[in-house]
C-alpha angles and dihedrals in degrees: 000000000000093000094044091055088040088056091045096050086046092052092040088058095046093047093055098034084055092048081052096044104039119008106037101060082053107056093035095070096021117170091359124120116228098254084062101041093045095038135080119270128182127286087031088111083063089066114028098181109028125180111210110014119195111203106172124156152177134210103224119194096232132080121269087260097057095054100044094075086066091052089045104062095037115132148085112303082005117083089306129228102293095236136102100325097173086062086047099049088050085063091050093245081139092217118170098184114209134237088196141056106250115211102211095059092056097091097080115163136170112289097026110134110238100191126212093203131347106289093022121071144149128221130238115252105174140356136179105196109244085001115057153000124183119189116196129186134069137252115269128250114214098254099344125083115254100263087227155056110231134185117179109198137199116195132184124205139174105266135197121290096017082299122123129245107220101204105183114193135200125189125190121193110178122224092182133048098229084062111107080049083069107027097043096070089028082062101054087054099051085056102060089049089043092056084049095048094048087049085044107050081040094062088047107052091036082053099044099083098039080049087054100044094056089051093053088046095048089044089056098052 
């Protein structure tokens, strides 16, 4: 039985020291170039010494225009987060994530609440219309505070070929010391929805003008 646990414990160390040393660096700063990754982004001066950072990105074949409406409306009961809305709603985050730019979600301004799910939101703390924004606050803990800072940034750039690069940020700045036991899974997670909400966001805003083609078309018939 000794051995057994001794095995186990022995299994249980190489497995985490290989996440740490292959695969989380990876997922941390997955699809971003290192210019991106290294360099500052909106919404840094918010945290000056962060703990974990989260820089992941897409290249998306639109104009930046033509991808900010989708970061403008995101949000619980707005156009959602463009993820895996069936693993949300089991966690009765309630998402509903929309094919369509909605106009009425477009007006976005600091201080607005922009909710994760309906009784959890962040607040905006800076935004930069068809450029930046920047989400700032933590997740409650039923009667505990939150052991971090968090901003959570999207941010739009010129990309190649008249396309958009999408760089979407996290920064974690612990208040606690049992922190990293809670945000370090928290941010694997976040990484596999993240991948999902920059593809996402991609298919939606590549698909947008064909969409509206075909409704002008059909209108016209």
């Amino acid at each position: 039985m000794r051995g057994s646990r001794r095995k186990a414990g022995v299994l249980a160390l190489a497995v985490v020291a290989s996440y740490r040393l292959v695969v989380r660096g990876r997922q941390l700063g997955w699809g971003s170039t290192e210019d991106e990754a290294r360099g500052r982004q909106p919404g840094d001066e918010l945290l000056d010494r962060p703990d974990l950072v989260a820089t992941r990105a897409i290249t998306i074949d639109a104009p930046v225009e033509g991808v900010w409406p989708w970061i403008a409306q995101l949000g619980q009961g707005r156009g959602g987060f463009y993820s895996y809305d069936l693993a949300e709603n089991l966690a009765g985050c309630d998402i509903h994530s929309a094919d369509r730019i909605l106009p009425q979600w477009q007006d976005i301004a600091v201080g607005d609440e922009i909710r994760l799910a309906p009784q959890v939101g962040l607040r905006v703390a800076a935004v930069a219309a068809g450029r930046a924004l920047v989400l700032r606050g933590a997740i409650p803990m039923g009667a505990l505070t939150p052991p971090y800072d968090f901003t959570w940034a999207f941010v739009l750039a010129p990309g190649p070929g008249g396309g958009t690069r999408l760089i979407v940020r996290e920064r974690y700045a612990y208040t606690r010391w049992w922190a990293p036991l809670l945000i370090e899974p928290v941010s694997a997670v976040a990484f596999v929805m993240t991948r999902k909400m920059l593809r996402g966001i991609k298919q939606r805003a590549e698909q947008e003008p064909r969409r509206s083609t075909r409704e002008r078309v059909g209108a016209s018939g």
